[in-house]
C-alpha positions in Angstrom: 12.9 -48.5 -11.4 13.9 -51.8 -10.7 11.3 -53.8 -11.9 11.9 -52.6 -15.4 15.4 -53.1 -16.1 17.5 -55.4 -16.8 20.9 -55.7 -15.0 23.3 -54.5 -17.6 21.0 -51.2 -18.1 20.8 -50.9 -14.3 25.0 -51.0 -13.8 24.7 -48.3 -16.7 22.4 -46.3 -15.0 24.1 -46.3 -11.8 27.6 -45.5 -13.5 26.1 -42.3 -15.7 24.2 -41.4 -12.8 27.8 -41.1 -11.1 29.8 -39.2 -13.9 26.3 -36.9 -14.1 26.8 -35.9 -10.3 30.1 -34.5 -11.0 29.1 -31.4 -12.9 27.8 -30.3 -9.9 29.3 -28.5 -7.5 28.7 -29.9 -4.4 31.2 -30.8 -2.3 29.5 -34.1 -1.1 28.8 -35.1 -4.6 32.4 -35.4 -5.1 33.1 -37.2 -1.9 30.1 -39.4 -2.9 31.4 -40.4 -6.3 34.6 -40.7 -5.2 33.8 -43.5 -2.5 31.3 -45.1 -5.0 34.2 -45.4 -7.7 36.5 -47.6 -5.3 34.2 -50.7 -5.3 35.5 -52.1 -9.1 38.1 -51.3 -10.9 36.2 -50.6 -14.3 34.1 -48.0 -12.4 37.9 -46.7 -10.6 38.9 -46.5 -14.2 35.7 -44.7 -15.6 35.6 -42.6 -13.1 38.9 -41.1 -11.7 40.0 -38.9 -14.4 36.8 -36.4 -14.1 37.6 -36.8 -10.0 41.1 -36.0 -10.3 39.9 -32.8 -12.4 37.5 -31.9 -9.5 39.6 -32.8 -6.7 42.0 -30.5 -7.9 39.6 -27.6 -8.0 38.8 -28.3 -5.0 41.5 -28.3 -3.7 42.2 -24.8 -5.1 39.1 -23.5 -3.6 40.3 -25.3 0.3 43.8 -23.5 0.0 42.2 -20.5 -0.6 39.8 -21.0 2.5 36.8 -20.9 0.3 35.4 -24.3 0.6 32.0 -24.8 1.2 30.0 -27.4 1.9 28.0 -28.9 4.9 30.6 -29.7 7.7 30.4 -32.8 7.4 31.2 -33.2 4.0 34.4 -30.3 4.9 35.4 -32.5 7.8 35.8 -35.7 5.4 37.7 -33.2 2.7 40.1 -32.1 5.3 41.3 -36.0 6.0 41.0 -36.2 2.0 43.3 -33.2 1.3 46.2 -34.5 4.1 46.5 -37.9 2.2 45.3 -37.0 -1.4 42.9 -39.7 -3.2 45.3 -41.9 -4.7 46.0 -42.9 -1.1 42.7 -44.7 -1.8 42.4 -47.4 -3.5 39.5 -49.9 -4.5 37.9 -52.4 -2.4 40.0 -55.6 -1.8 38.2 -58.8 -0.8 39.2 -62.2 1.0 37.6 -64.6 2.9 38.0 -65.6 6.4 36.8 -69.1 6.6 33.1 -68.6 5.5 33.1 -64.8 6.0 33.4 -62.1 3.8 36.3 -59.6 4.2 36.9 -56.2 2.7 39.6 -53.4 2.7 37.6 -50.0 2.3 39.6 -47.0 4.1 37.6 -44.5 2.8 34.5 -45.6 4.7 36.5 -44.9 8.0 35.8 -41.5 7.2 32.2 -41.0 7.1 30.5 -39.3 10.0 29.3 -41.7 12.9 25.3 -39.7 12.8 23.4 -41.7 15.5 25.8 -44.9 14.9 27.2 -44.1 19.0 23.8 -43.1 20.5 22.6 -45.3 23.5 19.9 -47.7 23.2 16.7 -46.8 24.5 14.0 -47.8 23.0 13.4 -48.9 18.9 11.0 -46.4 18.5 11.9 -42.9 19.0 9.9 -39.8 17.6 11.5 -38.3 13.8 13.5 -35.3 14.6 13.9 -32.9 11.8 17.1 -31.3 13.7 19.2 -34.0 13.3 20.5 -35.2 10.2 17.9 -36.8 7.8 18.0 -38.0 4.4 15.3 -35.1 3.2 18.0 -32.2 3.7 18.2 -29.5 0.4 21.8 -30.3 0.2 21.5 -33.7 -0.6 19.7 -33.3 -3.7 22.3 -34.3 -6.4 22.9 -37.8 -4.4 19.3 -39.1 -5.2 19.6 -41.5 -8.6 15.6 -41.6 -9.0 12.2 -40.8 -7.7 9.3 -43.4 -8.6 5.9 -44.7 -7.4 5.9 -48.6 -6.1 2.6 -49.6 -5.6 1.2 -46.4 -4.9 4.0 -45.8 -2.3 6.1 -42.9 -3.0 10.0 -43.9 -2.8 13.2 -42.0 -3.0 16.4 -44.2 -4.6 19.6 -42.4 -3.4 23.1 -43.3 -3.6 24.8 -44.5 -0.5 27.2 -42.1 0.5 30.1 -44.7 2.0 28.8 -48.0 0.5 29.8 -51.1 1.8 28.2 -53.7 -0.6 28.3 -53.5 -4.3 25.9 -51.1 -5.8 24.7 -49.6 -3.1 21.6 -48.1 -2.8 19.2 -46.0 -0.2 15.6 -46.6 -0.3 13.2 -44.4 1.2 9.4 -44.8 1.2 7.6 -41.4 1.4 11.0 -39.8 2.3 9.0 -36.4 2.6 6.9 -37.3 5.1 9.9 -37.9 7.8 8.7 -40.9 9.0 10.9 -42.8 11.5 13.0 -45.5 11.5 10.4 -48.1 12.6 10.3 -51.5 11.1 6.5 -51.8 10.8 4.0 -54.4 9.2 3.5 -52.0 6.5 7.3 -51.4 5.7 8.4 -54.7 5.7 5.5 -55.6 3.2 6.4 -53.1 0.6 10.1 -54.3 1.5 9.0 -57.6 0.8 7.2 -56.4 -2.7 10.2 -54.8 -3.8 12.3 -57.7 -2.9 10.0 -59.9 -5.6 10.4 -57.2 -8.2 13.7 -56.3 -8.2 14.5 -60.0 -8.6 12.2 -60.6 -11.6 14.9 -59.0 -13.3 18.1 -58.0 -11.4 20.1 -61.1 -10.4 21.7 -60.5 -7.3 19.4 -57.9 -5.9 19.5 -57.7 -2.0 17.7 -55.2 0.3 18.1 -54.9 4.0 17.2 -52.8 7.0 18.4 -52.2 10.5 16.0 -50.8 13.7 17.2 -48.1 16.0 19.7 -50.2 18.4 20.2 -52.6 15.3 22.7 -50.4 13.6 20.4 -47.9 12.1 22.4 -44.2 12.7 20.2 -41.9 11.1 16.3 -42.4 12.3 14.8 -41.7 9.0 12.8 -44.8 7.6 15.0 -45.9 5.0 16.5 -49.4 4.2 19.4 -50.6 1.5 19.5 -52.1 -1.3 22.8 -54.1 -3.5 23.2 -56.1 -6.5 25.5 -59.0 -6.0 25.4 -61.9 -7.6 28.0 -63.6 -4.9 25.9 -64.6 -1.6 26.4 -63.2 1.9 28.0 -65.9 4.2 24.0 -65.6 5.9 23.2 -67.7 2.7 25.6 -70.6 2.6 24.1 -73.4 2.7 25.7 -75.7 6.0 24.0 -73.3 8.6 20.5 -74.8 9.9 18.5 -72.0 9.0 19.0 -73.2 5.6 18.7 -76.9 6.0 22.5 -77.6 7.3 24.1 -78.6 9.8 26.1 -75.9 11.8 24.5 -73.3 13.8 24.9 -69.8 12.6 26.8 -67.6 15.0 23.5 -65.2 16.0 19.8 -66.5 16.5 18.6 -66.2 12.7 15.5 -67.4 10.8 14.6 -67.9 7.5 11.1 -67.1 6.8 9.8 -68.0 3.3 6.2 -66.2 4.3 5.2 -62.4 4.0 2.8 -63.3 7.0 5.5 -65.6 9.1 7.5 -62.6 9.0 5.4 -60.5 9.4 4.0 -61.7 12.5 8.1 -62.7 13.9 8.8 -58.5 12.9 5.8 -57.9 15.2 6.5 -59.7 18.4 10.0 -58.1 18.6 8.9 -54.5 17.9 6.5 -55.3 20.8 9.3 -56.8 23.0 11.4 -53.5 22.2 14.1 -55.8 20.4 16.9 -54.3 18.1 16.8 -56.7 14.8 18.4 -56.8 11.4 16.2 -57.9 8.3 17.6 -58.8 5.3 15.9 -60.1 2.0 16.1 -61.5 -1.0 12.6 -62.3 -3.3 10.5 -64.6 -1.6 12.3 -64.9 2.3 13.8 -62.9 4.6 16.4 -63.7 7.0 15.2 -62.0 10.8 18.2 -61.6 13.6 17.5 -60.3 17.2 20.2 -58.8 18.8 21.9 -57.0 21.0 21.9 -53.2 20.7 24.5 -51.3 19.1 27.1 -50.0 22.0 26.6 -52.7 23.7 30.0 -52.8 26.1 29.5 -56.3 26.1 30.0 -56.8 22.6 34.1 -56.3 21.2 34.6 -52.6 20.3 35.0 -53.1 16.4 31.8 -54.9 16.5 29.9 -52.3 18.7 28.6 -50.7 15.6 27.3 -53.6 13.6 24.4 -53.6 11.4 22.7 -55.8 8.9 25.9 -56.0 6.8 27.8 -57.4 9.9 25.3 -59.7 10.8 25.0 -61.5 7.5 28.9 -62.1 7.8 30.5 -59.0 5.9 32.5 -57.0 7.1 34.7 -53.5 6.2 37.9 -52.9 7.7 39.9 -49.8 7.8 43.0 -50.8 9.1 45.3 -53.0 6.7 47.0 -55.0 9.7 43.8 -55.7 11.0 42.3 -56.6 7.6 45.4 -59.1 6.8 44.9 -60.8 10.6 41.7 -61.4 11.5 40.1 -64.9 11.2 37.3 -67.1 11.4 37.6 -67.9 15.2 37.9 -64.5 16.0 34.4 -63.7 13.8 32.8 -66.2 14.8 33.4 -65.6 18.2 32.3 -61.8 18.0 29.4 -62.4 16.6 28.3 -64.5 19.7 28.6 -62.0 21.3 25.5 -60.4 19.6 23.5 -62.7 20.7 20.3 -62.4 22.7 
């Protein structure tokens, strides 16, 4: 799918892909669209009169204690249905020195998963009890279904995106497999990464390990289309030839089998890391596990998004207050 077209189709694909999902019924199609629309205003615009038409249904259908839908997707509704979703706006961006900030409310409401479990080990049998990304009701949230390189791979929406375009990928999502960062996933990642970026300017894909951000251990990894870099890339930190050191250890590796062999020794070491890649290099960060108490609590969480210098607020005051010191400073504390 993404090696064959070009970006303009690709935004048009993603937007009808949206407005299709809406005929359905599903609650968490709705709630799925609706926090999709909020990243751009042309897609707000396209968008919000057909949700406006199924909110109200909705609603109906909540008054009259007939909702349905998994409880999750109910829980999220109920916060919907206090404030209404022109409480919600679209993104808004600034900068923070050289980090990227962004006002996203809505994503303060999506279920936490595995996001608070405690760290034990990076590798951690698939269990189909939990939630996973192969469950009947999410269906109507995946965009395509092709074959890369003989690898079966599932494109879904994300549910709460963070990054323009935002995509799930997930290689043989059928056969469960967990979320473990092996030599063979991060070479199709790295294939991918190449094709995608024949032809989509912009394209990113990333992936976190269990302890590295990762909430829900099915192997799966993300995928954007931004044409504005991630602070990660600017050019004055010394993994790219500057002079400033980046907050976290980081390397830049420009070789499938440099990387491949740096992907190995922490998996063997039991070491949460980020990856996140663009055609031809990869950018590797070991850190310290997710919940870590000695990391600040709004950075506890953190994943490959955080890591690479964006971040999502929730809270207007905070998103108006915090600055480049205070960043730069909890990022450090990632470190290991």
């Amino acid at each position: 799918m993404f090696s064959d077209t070009d970006l303009d189709s690709f935004r048009q694909r993603f937007t009808q892909g949206l407005a299709r999902m809406l005929d359905d019924d599903a609650l968490g199609a709705f709630i799925l669209v609706l926090a999709n629309s909020m990243q751009d205003e042309p897609l707000h615009a396209a968008l919000m009169p057909a949700l406006r038409t199924r909110f109200t249904t909705l609603m109906a259908a909540f008054d009259a204690g007939r909702l349905q839908g998994a409880p999750d997707d109910v829980a999220v509704f109920e916060a919907l249905a206090k404030r209404g979703i022109e409480a919600f706006g679209t993104w808004e961006m600034r900068c923070a020195g050289p980090w990227q900030l962004a006002f996203n409310p809505l994503r303060a409401l999506r279920p936490p998963r595995g996001a608070g479990d405690k760290f034990t080990s990076i590798r951690q049998p698939f269990d189909p009890d939990r939630f996973h990304f192969d469950k009947p009701f999410l269906r109507p949230e995946i965009m395509a279904e092709v074959d890369f390189d003989g690898t079966p791979l599932r494109i879904m929406y994300h549910k709460f995106p963070f990054a323009p375009y935002h995509l799930m990928l997930l290689p043989k999502a059928s056969a469960h497999l967990p979320q473990v960062i092996d030599d063979a996933t991060h070479r199709l990642l790295w294939r991918i990464s190449e094709a995608a970026g024949r032809t989509l300017p912009g394209f990113g894909l990333a992936c976190n390990t269990l302890g590295g951000g990762a909430s829900i251990n099915h192997l799966h990894a993300h995928a954007f289309v931004d044409t504005t870099p991630l602070p990660i890339e600017r050019p004055q930190w010394a993994h790219n030839g500057g002079a400033s050191d980046y907050p976290l250890h980081c390397r830049r590796l420009s070789s499938v089998e440099e990387s491949a062999d740096a992907i190995d020794e922490l998996n063997h070491r039991n070491q949460p890391f980020n990856l996140f890649y663009r055609p031809g290099h990869c950018y590797l960060l070991p850190r310290r596990p997710q919940g870590d108490d000695r990391v600040p609590s709004w950075l506890r969480s953190a994943a490959w998004f955080e890591v690479c210098g964006g971040f999502n607020l929730f809270d207007r005051d905070r998103f108006d207050s915090l600055d480049a010191t205070e960043i730069e400073q909890g990022l450090r504390t990632l470190r290991v």
